[in-house]
NUMI-297055 format. One record per residue: x negated, z, y of N, C-alpha, C in turn. Coordinates in nm, 4 decimals, m for minus. Layout:
<recs>
<<X,Z,Y>,<X,Z,Y>,<X,Z,Y>> ...
</recs>
This chain:
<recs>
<<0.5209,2.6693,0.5170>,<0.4644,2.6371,0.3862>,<0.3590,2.5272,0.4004>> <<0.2539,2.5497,0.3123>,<0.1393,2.4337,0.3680>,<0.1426,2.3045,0.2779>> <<0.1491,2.1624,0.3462>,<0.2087,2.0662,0.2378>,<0.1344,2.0640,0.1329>> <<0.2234,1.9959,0.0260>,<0.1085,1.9535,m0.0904>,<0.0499,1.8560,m0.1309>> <<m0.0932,1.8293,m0.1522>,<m0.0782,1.6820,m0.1770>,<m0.0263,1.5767,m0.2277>> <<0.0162,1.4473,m0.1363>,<0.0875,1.3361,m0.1609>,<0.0929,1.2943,m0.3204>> <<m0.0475,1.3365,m0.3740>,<m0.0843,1.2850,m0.4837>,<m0.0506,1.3898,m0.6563>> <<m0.0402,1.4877,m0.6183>,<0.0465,1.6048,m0.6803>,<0.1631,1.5686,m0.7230>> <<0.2451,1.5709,m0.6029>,<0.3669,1.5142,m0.5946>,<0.4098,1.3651,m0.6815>> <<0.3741,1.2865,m0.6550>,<0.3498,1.1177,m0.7097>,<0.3497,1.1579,m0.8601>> <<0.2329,1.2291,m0.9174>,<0.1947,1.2606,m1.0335>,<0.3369,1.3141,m1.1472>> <<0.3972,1.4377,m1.0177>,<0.5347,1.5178,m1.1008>,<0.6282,1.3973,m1.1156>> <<0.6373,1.2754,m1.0290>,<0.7252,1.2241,m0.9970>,<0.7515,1.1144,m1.1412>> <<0.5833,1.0640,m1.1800>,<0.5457,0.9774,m1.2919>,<0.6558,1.0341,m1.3779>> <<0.5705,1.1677,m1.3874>,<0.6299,1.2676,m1.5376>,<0.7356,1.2459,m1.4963>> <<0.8469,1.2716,m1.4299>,<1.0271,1.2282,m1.4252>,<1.0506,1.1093,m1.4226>> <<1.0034,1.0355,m1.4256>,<1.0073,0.8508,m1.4143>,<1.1234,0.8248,m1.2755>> <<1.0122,0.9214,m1.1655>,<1.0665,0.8882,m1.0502>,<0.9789,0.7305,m1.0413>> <<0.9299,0.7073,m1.0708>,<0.8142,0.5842,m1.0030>,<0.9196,0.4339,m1.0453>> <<0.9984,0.4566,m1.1536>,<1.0871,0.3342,m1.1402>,<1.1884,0.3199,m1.0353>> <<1.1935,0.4308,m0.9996>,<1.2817,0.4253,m0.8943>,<1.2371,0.3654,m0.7466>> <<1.0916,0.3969,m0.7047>,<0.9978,0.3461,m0.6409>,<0.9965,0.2242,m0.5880>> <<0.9745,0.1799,m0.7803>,<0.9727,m0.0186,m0.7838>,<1.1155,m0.0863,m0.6448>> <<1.2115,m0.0134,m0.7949>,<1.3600,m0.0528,m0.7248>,<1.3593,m0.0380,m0.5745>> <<1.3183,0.0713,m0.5000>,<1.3475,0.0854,m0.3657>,<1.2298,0.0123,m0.2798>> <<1.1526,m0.0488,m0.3563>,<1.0576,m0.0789,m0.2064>,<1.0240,m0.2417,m0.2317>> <<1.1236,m0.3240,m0.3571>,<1.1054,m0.4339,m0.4191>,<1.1282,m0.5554,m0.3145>> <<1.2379,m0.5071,m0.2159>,<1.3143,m0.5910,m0.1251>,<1.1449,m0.6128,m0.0705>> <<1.0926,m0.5081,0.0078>,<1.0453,m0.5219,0.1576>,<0.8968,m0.5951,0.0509>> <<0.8417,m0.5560,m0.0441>,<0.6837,m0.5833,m0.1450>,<0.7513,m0.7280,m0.1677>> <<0.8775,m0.8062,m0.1853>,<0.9238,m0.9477,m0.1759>,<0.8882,m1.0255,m0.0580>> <<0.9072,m0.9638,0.0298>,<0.9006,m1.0004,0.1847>,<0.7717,m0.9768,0.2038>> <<0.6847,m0.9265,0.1939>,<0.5061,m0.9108,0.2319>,<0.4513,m1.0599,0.1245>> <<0.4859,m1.0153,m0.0141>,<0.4086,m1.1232,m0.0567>,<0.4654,m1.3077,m0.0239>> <<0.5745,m1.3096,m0.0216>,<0.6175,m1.4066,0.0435>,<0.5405,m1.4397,0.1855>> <<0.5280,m1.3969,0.2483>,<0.4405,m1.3692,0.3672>,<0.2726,m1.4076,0.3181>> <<0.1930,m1.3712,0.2329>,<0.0694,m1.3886,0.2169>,<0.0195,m1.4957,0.1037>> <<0.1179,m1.5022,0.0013>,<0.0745,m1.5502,m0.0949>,<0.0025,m1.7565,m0.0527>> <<0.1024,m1.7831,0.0301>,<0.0691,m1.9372,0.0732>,<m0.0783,m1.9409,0.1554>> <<m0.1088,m1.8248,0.1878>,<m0.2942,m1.8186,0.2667>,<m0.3806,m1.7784,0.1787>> <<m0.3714,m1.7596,0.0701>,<m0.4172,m1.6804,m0.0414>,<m0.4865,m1.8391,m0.1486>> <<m0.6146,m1.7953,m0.1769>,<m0.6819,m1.9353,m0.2559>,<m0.6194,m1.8875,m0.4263>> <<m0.6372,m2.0287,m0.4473>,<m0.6157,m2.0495,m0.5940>,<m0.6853,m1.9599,m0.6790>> <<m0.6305,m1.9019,m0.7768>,<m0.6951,m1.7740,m0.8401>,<m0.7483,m1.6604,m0.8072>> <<m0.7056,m1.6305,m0.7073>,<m0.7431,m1.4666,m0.5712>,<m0.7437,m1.3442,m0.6724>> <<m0.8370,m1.2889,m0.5901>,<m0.8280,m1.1360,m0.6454>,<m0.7776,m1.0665,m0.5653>> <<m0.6992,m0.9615,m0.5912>,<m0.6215,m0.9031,m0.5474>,<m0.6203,m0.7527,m0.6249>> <<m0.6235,m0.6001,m0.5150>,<m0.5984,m0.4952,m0.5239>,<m0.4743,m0.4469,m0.4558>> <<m0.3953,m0.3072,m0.5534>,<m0.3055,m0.2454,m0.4484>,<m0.3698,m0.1451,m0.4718>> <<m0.3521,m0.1018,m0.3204>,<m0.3890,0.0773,m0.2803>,<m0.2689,0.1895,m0.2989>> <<m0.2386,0.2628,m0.3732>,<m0.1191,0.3314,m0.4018>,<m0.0426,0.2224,m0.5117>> <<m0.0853,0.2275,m0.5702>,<m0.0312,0.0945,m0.6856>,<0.1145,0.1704,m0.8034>> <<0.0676,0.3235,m0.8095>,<0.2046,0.3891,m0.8946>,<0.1424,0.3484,m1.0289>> <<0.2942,0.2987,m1.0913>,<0.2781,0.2397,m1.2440>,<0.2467,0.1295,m1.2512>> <<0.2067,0.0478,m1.1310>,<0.1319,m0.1012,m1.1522>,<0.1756,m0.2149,m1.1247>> <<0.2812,m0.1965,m1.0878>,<0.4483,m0.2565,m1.1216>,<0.3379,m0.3673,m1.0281>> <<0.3305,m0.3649,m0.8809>,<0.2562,m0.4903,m0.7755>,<0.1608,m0.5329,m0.8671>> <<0.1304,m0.5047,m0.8877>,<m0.0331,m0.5453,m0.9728>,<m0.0002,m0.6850,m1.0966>> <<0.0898,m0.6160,m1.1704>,<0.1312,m0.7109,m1.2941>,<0.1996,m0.8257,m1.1917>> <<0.2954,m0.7843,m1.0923>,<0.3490,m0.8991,m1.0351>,<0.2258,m1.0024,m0.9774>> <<0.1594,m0.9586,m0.8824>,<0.0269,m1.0262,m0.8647>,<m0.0415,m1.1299,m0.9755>> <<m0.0018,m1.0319,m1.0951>,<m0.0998,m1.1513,m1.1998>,<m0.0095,m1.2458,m1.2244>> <<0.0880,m1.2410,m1.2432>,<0.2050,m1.3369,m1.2463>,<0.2053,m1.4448,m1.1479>> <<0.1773,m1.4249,m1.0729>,<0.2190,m1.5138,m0.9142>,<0.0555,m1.5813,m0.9106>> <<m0.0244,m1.5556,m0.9966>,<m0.1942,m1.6834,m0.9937>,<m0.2528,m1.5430,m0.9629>> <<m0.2854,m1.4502,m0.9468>,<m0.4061,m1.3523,m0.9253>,<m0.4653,m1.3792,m1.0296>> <<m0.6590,m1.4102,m1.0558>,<m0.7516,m1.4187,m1.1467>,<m0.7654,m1.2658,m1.1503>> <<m0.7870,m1.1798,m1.0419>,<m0.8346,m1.0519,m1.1188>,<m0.6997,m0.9398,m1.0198>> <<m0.6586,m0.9057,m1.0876>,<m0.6132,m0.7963,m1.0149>,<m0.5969,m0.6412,m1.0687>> <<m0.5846,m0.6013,m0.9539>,<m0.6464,m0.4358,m0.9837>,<m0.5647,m0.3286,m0.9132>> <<m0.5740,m0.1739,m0.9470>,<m0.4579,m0.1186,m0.8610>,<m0.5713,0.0253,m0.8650>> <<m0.5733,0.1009,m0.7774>,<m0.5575,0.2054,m0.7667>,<m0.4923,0.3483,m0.7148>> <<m0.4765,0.4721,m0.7746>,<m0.3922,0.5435,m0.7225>,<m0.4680,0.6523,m0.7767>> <<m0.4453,0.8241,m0.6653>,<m0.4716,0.9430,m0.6735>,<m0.3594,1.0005,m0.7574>> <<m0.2861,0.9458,m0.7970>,<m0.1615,1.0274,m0.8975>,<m0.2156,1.0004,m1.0759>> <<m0.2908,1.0743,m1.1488>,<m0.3248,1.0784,m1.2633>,<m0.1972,0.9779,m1.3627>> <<m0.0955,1.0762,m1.3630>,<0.0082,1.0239,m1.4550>,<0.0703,0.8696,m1.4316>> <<0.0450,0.8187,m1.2982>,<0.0333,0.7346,m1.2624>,<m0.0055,0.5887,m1.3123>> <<m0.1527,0.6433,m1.2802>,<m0.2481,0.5276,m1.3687>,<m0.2404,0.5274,m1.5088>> <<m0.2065,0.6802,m1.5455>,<m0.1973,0.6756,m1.7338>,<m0.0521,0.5547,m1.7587>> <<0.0290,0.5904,m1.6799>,<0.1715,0.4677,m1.7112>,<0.0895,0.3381,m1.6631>> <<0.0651,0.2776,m1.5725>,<0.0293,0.1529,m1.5458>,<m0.0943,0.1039,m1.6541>> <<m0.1474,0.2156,m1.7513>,<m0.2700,0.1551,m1.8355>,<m0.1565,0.1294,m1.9492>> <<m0.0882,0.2312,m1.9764>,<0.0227,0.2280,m2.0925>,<0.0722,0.1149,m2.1087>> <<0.1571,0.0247,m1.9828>,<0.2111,m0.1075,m1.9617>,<0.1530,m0.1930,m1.9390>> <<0.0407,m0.1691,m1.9052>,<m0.0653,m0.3783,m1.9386>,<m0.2089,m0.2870,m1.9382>> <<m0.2407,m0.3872,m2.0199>,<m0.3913,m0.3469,m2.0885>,<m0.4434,m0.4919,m2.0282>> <<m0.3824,m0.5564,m1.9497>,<m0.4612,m0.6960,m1.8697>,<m0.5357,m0.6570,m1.7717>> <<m0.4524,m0.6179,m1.6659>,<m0.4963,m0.5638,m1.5473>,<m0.6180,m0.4119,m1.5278>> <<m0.7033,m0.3950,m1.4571>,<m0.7878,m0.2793,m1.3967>,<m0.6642,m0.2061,m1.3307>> <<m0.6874,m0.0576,m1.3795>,<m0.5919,0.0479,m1.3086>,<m0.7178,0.1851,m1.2885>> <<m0.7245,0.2364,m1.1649>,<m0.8765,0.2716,m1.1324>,<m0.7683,0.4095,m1.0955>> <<m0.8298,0.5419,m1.1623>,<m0.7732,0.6830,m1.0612>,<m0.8974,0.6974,m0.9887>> <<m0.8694,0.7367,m0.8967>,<m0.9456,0.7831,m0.7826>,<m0.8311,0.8120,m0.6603>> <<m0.9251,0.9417,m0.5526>,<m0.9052,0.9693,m0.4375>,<m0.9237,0.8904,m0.3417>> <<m0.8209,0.8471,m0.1963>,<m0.8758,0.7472,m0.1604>,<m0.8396,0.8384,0.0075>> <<m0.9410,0.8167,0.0926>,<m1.0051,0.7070,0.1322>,<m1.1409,0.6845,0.0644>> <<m1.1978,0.8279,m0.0376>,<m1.3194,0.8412,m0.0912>,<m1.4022,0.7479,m0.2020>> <<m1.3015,0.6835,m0.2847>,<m1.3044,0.5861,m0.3713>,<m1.2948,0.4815,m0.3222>> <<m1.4429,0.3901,m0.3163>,<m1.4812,0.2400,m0.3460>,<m1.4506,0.1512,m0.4412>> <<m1.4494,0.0692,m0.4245>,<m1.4245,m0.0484,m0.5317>,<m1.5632,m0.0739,m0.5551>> <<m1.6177,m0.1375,m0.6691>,<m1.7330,m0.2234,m0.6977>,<m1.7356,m0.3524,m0.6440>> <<m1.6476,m0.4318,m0.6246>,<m1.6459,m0.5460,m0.5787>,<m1.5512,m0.5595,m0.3942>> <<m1.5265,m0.6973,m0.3784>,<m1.4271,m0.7038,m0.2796>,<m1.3746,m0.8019,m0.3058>> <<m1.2105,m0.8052,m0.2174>,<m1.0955,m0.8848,m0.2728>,<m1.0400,m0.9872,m0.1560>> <<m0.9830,m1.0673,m0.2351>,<m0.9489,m1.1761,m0.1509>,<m0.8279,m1.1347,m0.0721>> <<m0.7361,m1.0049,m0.0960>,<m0.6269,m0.9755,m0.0821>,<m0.5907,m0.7956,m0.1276>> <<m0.5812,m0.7428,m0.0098>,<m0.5534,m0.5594,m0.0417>,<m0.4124,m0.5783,m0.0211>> <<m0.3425,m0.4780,m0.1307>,<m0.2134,m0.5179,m0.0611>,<m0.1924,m0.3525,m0.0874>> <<m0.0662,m0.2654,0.0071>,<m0.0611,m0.1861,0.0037>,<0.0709,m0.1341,0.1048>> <<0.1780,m0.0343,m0.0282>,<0.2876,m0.0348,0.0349>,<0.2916,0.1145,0.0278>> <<0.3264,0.1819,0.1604>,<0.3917,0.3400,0.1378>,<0.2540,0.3714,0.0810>> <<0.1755,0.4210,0.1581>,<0.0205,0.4901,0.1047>,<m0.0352,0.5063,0.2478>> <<m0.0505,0.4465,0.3125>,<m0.1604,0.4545,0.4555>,<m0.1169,0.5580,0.5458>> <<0.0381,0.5963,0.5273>,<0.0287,0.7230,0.6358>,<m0.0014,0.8570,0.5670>> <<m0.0281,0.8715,0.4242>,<m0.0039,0.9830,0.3144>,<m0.1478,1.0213,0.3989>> <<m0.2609,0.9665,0.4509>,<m0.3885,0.9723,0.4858>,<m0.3765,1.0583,0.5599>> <<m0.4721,1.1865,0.6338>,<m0.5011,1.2364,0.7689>,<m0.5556,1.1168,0.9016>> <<m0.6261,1.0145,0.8213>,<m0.6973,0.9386,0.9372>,<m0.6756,0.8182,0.8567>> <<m0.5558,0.7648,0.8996>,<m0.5204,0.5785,0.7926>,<m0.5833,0.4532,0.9345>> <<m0.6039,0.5311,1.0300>,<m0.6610,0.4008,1.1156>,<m0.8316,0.4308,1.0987>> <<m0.8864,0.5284,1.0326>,<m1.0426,0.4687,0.9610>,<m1.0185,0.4193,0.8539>> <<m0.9118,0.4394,0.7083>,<m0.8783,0.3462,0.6386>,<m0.8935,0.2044,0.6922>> <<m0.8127,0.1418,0.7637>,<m0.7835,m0.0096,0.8032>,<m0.9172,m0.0456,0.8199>> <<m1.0300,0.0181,0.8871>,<m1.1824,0.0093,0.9108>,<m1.2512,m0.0047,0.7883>> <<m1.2539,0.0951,0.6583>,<m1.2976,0.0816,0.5370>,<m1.2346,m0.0727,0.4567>> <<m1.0788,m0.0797,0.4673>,<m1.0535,m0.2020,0.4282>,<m1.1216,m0.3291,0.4618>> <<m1.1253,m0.3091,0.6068>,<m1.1765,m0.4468,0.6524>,<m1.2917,m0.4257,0.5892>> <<m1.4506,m0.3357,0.6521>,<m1.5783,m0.3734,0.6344>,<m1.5772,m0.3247,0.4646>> <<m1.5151,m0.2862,0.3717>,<m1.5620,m0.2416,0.2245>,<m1.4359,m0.3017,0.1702>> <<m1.3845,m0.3572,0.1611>,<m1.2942,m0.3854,0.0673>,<m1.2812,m0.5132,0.0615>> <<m1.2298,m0.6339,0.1445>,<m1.2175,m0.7485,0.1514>,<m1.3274,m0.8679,0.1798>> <<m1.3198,m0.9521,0.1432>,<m1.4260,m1.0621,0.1362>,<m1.3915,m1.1266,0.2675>> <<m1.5147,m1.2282,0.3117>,<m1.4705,m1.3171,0.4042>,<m1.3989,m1.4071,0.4383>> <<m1.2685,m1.3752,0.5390>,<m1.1603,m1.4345,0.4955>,<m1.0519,m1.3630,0.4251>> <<m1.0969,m1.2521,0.3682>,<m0.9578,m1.1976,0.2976>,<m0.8603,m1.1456,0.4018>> <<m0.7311,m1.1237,0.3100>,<m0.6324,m1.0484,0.3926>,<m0.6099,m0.9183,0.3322>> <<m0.5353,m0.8528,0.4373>,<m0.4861,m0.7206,0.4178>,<m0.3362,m0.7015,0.4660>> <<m0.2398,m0.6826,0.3385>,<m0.0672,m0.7008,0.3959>,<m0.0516,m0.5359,0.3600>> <<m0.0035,m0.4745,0.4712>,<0.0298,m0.3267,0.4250>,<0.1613,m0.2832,0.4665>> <<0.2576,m0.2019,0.3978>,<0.3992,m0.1695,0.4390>,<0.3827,m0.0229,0.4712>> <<0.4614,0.0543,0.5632>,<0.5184,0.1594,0.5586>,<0.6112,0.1426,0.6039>> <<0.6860,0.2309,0.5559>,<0.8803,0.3230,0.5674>,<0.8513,0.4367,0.6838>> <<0.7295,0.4713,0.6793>,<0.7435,0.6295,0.8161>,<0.6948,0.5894,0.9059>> <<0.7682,0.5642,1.0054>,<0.6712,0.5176,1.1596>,<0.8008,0.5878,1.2903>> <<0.7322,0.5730,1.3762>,<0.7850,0.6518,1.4729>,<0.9235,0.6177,1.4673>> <<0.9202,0.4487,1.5341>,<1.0331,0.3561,1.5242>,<1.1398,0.4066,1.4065>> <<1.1548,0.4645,1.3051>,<1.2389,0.4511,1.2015>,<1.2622,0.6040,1.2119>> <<1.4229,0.6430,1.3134>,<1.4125,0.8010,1.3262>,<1.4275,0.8694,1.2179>> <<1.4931,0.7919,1.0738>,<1.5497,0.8750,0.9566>,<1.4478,0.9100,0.8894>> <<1.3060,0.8400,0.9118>,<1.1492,0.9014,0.8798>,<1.1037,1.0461,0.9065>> <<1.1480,1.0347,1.0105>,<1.0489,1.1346,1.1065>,<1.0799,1.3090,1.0288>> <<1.1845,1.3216,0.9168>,<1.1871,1.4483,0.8673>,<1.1206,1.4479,0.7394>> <<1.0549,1.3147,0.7025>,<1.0289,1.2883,0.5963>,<0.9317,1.4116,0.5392>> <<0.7808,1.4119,0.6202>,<0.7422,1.5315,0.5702>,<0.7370,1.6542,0.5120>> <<0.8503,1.7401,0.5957>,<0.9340,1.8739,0.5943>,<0.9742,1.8694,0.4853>> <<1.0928,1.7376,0.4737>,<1.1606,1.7416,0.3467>,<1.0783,1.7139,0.1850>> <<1.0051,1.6195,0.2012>,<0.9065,1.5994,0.0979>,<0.7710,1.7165,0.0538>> <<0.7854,1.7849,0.1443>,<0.6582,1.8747,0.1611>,<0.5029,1.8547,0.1260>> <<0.4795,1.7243,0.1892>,<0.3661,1.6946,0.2143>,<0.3108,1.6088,0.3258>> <<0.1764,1.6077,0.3681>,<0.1384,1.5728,0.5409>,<0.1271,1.4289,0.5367>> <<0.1884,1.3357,0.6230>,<0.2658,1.2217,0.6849>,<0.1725,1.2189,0.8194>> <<0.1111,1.0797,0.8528>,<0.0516,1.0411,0.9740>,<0.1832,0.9996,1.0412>> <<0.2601,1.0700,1.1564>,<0.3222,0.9669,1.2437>,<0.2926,0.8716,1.3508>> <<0.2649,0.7032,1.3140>,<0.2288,0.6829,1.4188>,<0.3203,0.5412,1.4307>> <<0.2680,0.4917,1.5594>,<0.4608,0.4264,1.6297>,<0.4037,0.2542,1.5853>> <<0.4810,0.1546,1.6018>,<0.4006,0.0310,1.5823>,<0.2642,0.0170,1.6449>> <<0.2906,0.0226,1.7772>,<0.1822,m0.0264,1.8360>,<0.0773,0.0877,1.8259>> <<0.0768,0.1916,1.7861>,<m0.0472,0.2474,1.7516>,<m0.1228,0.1588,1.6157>> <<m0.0311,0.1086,1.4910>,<m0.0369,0.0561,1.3982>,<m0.1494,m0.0966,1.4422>> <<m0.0702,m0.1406,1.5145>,<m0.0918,m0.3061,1.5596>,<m0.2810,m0.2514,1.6038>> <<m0.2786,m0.1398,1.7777>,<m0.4412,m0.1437,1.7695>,<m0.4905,m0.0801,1.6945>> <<m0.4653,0.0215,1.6044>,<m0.5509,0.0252,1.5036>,<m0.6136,m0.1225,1.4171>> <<m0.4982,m0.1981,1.3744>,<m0.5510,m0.3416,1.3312>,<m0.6476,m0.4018,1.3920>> <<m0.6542,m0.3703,1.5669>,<m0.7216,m0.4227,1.6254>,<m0.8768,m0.4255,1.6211>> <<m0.8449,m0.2416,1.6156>,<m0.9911,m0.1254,1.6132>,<m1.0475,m0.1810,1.5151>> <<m0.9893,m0.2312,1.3752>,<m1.0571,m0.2082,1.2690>,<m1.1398,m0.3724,1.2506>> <<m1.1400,m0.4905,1.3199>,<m1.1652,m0.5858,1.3541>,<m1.1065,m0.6866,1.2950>> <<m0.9992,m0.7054,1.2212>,<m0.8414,m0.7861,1.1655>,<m0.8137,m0.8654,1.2907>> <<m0.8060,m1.0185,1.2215>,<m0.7850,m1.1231,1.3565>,<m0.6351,m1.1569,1.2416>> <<m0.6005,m1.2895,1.3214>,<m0.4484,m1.3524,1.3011>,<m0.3521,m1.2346,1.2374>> <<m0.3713,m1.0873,1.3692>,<m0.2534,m0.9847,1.3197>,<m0.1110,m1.0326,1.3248>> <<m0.0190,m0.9844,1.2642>,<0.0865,m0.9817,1.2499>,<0.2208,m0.8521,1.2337>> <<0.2477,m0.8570,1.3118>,<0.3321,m0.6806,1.3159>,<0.4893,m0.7409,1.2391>> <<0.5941,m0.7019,1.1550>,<0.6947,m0.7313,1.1408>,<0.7808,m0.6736,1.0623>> <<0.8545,m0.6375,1.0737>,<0.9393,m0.5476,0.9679>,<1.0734,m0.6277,0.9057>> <<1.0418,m0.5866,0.8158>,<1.1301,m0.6297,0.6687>,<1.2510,m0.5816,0.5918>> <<1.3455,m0.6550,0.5269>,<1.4633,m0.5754,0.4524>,<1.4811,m0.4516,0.5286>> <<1.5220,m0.4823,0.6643>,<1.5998,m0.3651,0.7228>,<1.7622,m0.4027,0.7042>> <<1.8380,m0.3005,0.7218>,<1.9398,m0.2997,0.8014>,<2.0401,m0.2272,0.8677>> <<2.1717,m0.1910,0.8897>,<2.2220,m0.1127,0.9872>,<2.1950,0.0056,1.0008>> <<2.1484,0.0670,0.8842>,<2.0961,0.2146,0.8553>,<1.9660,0.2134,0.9024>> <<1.8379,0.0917,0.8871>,<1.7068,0.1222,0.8720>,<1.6559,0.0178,0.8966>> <<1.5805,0.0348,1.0498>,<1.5071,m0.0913,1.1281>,<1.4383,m0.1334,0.9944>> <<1.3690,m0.1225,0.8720>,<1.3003,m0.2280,0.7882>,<1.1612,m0.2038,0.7762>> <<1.0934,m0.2002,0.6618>,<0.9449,m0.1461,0.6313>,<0.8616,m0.2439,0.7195>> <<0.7652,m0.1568,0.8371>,<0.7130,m0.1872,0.8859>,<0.5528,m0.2749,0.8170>> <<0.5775,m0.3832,0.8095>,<0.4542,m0.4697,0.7754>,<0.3045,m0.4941,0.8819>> <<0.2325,m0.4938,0.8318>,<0.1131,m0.5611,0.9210>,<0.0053,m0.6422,0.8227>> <<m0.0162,m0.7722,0.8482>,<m0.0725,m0.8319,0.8289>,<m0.2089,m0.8829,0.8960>> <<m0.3020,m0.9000,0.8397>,<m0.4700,m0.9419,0.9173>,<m0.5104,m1.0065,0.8027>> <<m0.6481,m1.0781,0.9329>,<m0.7643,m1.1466,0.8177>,<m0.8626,m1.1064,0.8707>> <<m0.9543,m1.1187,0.7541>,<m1.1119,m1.0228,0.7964>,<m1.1813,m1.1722,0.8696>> 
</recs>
């Protein structure tokens, strides 16, 4: 069967109010990233998430000192819930890696989205040279990586196409994409599940 897009899927998921469920499951490890970035981060930062859902990171962002923050996502029903729940924040639909921002951010943050890509290590390349300012960071999570074997059926079962790639493909891609003070580390694991693989850089 040929997968379907990531973003299809996401969309049906809105309509069932799978996406709260989302929040709940990926709250631990999106605690542990921003804890991680927020103390390098200047007073009043702007800040985007890539795969943002219903917005849920985004509003937290404005909460925590973000001056502008913004989210985008390829799941329609998506962005219609995250416009529904704050009329503060920018919630942008678009296809991504194809969709630009107008501006650049002091801070991309982005959880469970970069392997949904065919090619997420030219992503990390677009982030760095089109997305972030000088000096910004980029904190990104995934759940599917080689390392995490209960991943690896994820595709099949979800029926849609999954980049598998292992840390250290992750780490030089960071490298490739020209991200200095990297950081590889995984988060809210435990006996079941080595922990969402994090990587952190600065442009």
């Amino acid at each position: 069967m040929q997968p379907r897009p990531a973003v299809d899927v996401f969309h049906e998921w809105a309509q069932l109010g799978k996406d709260e469920g989302m929040e709940r499951g990926h709250a631990a490890s999106v605690g542990h990233m921003l804890d991680m970035i927020l103390p390098k981060l200047p007073d009043g930062f702007s800040a985007i998430d890539l795969g943002c859902g219903n917005g849920w990171v985004v509003r937290k962002l404005k909460g925590l000192g973000a001056k502008n923050a913004q989210g985008i996502d390829g799941a329609p029903e998506m962005v219609s819930k995250a416009k529904s729940i704050d009329s503060v924040c920018q919630y942008h639909y678009g296809l991504l890696p194809e969709w630009k921002p107008e501006q650049k951010f002091d801070f991309v943050h982005s959880m469970e989205f970069l392997y949904y890509l065919k090619r997420p290590l030219e992503m990390l390349k677009s982030i760095h040279d089109e997305w972030l300012n000088d000096g910004g960071w980029l904190v990104a999570g995934v759940d599917h990586y080689l390392e995490n074997p209960d991943s690896l059926n994820w595709p099949e079962h979800v029926g849609v196409h999954m980049t598998t790639l292992s840390i250290e493909q992750w780490k030089q891609g960071m490298i490739a994409a020209g991200f200095s003070k990297i950081k590889m580390t995984q988060v809210a694991g435990n006996d079941c599940f080595p922990g969402t693989l994090v990587m952190l850089g600065q442009v």
